[in-house]
C-alpha positions in Angstrom: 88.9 50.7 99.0 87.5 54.4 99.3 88.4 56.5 96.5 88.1 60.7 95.9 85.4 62.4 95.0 86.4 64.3 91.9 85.3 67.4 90.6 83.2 67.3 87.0 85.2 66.8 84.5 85.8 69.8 81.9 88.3 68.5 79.0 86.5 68.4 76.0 88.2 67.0 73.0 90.1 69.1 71.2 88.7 70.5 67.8 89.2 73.5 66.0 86.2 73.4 65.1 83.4 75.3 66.4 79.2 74.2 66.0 76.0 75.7 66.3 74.2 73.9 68.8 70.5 74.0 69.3 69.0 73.1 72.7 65.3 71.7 72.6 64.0 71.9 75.9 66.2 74.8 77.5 64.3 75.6 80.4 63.9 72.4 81.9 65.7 70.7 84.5 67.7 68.8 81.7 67.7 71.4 79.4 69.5 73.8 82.2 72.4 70.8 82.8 72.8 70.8 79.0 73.9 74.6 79.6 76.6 73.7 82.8 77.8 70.3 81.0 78.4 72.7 77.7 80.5 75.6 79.5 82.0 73.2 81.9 83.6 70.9 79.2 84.3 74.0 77.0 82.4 72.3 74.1 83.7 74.3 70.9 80.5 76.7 70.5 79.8 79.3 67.3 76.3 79.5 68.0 74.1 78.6 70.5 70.2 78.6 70.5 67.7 78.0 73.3 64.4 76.4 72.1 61.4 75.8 74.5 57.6 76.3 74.0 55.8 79.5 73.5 55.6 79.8 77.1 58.8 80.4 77.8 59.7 82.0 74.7 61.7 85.4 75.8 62.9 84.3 79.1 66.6 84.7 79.6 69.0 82.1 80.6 72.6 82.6 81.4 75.7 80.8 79.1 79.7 81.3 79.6 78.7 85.0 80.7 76.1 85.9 78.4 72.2 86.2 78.4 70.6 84.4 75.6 66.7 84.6 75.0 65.0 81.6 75.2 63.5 81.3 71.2 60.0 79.5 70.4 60.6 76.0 68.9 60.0 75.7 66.0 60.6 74.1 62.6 63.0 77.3 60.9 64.5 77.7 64.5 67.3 74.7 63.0 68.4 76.3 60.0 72.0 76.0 60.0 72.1 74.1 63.4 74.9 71.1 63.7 73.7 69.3 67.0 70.1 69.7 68.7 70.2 68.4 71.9 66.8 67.8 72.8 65.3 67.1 76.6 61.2 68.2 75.6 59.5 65.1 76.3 58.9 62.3 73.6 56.0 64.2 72.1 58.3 67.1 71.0 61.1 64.9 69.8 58.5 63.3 67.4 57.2 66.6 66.1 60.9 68.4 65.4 63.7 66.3 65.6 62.9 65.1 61.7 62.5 68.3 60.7 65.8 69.0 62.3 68.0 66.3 60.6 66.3 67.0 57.4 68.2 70.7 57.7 71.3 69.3 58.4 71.7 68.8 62.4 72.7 65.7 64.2 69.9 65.4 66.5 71.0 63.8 70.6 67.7 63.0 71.8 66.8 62.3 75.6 63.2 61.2 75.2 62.3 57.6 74.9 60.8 58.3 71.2 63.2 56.8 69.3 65.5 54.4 71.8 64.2 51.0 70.2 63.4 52.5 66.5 66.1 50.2 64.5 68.7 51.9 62.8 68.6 54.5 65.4 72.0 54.6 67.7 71.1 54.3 71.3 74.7 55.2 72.5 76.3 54.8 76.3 79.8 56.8 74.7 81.5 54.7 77.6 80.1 51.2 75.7 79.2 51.2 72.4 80.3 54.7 70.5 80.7 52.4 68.0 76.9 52.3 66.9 77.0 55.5 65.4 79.7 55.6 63.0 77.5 56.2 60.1 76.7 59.6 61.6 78.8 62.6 61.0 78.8 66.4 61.3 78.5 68.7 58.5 77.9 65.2 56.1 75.4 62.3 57.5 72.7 63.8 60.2 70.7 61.6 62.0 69.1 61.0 65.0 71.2 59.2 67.7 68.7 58.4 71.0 70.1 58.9 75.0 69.1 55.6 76.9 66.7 56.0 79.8 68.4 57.1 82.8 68.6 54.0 84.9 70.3 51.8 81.7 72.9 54.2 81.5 74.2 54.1 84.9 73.6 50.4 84.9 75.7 49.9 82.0 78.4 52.0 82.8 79.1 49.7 85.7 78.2 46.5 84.5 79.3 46.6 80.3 83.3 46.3 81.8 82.2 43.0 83.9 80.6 41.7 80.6 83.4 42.3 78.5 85.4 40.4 80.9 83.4 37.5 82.0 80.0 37.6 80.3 76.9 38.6 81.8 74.0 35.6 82.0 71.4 36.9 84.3 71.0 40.5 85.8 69.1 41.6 88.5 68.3 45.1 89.2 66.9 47.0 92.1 66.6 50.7 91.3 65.5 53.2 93.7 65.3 56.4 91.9 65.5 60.2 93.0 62.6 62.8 92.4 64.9 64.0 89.7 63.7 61.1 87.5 60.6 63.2 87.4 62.0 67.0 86.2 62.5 69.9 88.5 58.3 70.1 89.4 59.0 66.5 91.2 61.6 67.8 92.8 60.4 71.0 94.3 57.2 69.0 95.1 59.4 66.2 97.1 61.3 69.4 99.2 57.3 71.0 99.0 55.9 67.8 101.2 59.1 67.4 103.4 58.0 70.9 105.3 54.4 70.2 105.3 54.8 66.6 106.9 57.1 68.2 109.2 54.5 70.5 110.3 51.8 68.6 110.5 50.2 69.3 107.5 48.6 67.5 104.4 51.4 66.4 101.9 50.8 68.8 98.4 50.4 65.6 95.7 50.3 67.1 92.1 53.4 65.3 90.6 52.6 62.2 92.1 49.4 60.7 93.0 50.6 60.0 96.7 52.6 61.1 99.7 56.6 61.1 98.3 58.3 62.1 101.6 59.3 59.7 104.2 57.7 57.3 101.6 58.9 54.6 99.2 56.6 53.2 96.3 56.7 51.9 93.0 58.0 53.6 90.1 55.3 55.4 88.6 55.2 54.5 85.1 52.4 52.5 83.7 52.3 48.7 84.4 52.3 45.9 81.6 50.0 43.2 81.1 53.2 40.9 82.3 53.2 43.1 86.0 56.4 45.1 84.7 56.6 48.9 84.6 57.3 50.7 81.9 60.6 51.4 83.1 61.6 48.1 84.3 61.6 47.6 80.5 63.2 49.7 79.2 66.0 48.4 81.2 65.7 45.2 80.1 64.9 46.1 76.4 67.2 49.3 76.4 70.1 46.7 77.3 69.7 44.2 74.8 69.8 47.0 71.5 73.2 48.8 73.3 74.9 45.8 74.0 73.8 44.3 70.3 72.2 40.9 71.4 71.1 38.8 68.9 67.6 37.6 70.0 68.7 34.2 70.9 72.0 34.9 72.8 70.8 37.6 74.9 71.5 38.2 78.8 68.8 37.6 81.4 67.6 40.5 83.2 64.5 41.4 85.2 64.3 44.6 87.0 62.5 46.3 90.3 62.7 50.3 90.2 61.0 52.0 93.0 61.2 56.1 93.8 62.7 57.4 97.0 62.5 60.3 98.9 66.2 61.5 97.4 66.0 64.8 95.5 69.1 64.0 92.9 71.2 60.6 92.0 69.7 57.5 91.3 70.9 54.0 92.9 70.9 50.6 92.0 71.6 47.4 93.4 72.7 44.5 90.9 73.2 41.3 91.2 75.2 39.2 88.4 75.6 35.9 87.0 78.3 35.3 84.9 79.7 33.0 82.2 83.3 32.7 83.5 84.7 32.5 87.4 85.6 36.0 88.7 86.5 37.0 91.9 85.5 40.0 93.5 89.2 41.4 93.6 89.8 40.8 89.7 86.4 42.4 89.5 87.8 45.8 91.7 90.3 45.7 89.7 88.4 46.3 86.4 86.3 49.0 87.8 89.5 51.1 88.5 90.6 50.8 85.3 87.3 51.5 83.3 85.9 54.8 82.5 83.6 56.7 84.1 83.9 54.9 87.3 84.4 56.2 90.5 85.3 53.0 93.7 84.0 54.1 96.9 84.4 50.4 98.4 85.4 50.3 102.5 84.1 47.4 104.4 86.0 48.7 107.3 84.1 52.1 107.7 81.0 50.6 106.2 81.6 53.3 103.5 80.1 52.9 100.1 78.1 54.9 97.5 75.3 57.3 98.5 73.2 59.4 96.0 74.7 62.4 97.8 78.3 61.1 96.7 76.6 60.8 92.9 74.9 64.0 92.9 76.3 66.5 90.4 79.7 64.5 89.7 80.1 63.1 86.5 81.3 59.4 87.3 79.0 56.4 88.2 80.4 55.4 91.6 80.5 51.9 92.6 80.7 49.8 95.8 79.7 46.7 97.7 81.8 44.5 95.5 81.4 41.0 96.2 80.8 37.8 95.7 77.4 36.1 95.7 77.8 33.3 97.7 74.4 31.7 96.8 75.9 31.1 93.2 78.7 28.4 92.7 82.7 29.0 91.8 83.2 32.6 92.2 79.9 33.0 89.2 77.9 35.5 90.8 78.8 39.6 91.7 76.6 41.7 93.5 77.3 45.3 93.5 76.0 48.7 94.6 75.7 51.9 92.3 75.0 55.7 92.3 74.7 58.0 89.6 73.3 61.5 89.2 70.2 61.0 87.3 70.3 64.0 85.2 74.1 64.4 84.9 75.1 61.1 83.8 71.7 59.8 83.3 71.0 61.9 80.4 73.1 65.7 80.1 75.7 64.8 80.2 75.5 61.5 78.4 74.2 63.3 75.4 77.3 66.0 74.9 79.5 63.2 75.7 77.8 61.7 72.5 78.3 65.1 70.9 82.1 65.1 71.5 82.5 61.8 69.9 81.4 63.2 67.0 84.6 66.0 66.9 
């Protein structure tokens, strides 16, 4: 079943209300999709400020029509502030976003500093916007964390199937874009593409090896137990959004490699469930769950590409079908795209915002 390729959406919901909003990280790649998401969804702005490091301090960036100057972060730059979104690595997030709730801002953080700290929200608004209903403009800042990339689009696909027939096991295949990496993986990735073309040694700063024309491992560091740091934070990321008790909680193991895509992650899952579902009951709750885009056509051999994903909003999903190594209609295997610093982390993070209205 194919299905259009909408455009971002840009409905906001309505407040009267308008915030002063703080961006940690403007410059970056993240920090730059903050700035579309914002103007596109016509979040209700008073204020907004542009924090990055002294390096970039005095650039200009460009919002709803107007040049801001990029300010220095620091600790007074939050004074009066009502959300900080923050995208400055993990580093940063420990060094400001305390002193940021403790002057009265709801801090939306995209680092992995604070994901598994308990008693911190780690929120997918599409699954479980319920985890942060002790936090509240104007009256109870906090810090509420933005899952890794990967467990968002993951669970934007798969939390619906849960809900319906319990997930057991999950198996994941990632394979992720440069994007994963910020805007220097990126231009490195397009960098190596024209020197392989001509003949000529690949440029490897970002990475430690050739990235074009090449897949390997995801480049985060490797546990004693032969998992990646990312492959755990799936897993682990998971169980805390889905609120698992220890002893009930799903099965998952995970294999995320990079790709040579420039922007959009994909993943392959396969599913084991508690209850019998058949793949068209299971089409049929992907079309009515949020977020979710079907690009499904067995005819045309037409299903989600990164390229589909890349700078739309929804997670798109495809190759719905049965497992048929798994018994009575238990098993789904499924095919997923999602833009990587859209979904997987921008855009996720004002959607957290706008629950807040």
């Amino acid at each position: 079943m194919p299905a259009s390729n909408p455009a971002p959406s840009s409905n906001a919901p309505a407040s009267s209300a308008t915030l002063n909003v703080a961006i940690a990280g403007a410059t970056g790649a993240v920090g730059q999709e903050f700035l579309r998401v914002l103007e596109q969804r016509n979040f209700p702005i008073n204020e907004l400020r542009l924090l990055a490091s002294s390096r970039s301090a005095g650039k200009s960036m460009t919002f709803a029509g107007k040049d801001l100057v990029v300010r220095d972060l620091a600790e007074e730059t939050f004074e009066g502030i009502d959300v900080a979104l923050f995208s400055a690595g993990g580093g940063i997030s420990k060094q400001f976003a305390q002193k940021a709730v403790d002057a009265g801002a709801i801090v939306i953080d995209n680092s992995s500093a604070f994901r598994m700290t308990p008693g911190v929200p780690l929120v997918v608004p599409e699954v479980n916007p319920e985890a942060m209903a002790d936090i509240a403009i104007g009256s109870k800042p906090g810090i509420i964390a933005n899952p890794n990339c990967s467990t968002i689009i993951a669970l934007v696909a798969v939390t619906p199937i849960h809900r319906a027939a319990g997930v057991k096991r999950m198996v994941v295949s990632t394979y992720q874009a440069a994007s994963g990496a910020g805007a220097a993986a990126m231009a490195e990735l397009e960098l190596q593409t024209r020197e392989v073309l001509e003949g000529k040694p690949p440029t490897c700063e970002i990475f430690d090896r050739q990235y074009a024309f090449n897949v390997f491992s995801h480049n985060s560091d490797i546990g004693p137990e032969g998992y990646n740091t990312e492959e755990m934070k799936l897993v682990r990321e998971t169980h805390k959004i889905w609120n698992q008790p220890e002893d009930q909680q799903t099965a998952i193991t995970a294999t995320c490699v990079r790709v040579p895509v420039l922007r959009a992650h994909s993943e392959a899952i396969n599913l084991t469930l508690d209850k019998p579902l058949t793949e068209q009951q299971a089409l049929a709750i992907f079309e009515e769950a949020p977020g979710i885009s079907i690009i499904d056509d067995r005819d045309a051999n037409r299903f989600p590409t990164p390229l589909d994903a890349s700078d739309r909003d929804d997670v798109y999903v495809g190759r719905i079908r049965t497992d048929i190594s798994q018994p009575g209609n238990t098993g789904l295997d499924i095919f997923i795209c999602g833009d990587q610093i859209r979904k997987g982390a921008a855009l996720n993070a004002v959607q957290i915002a706008e629950q807040l209205l």
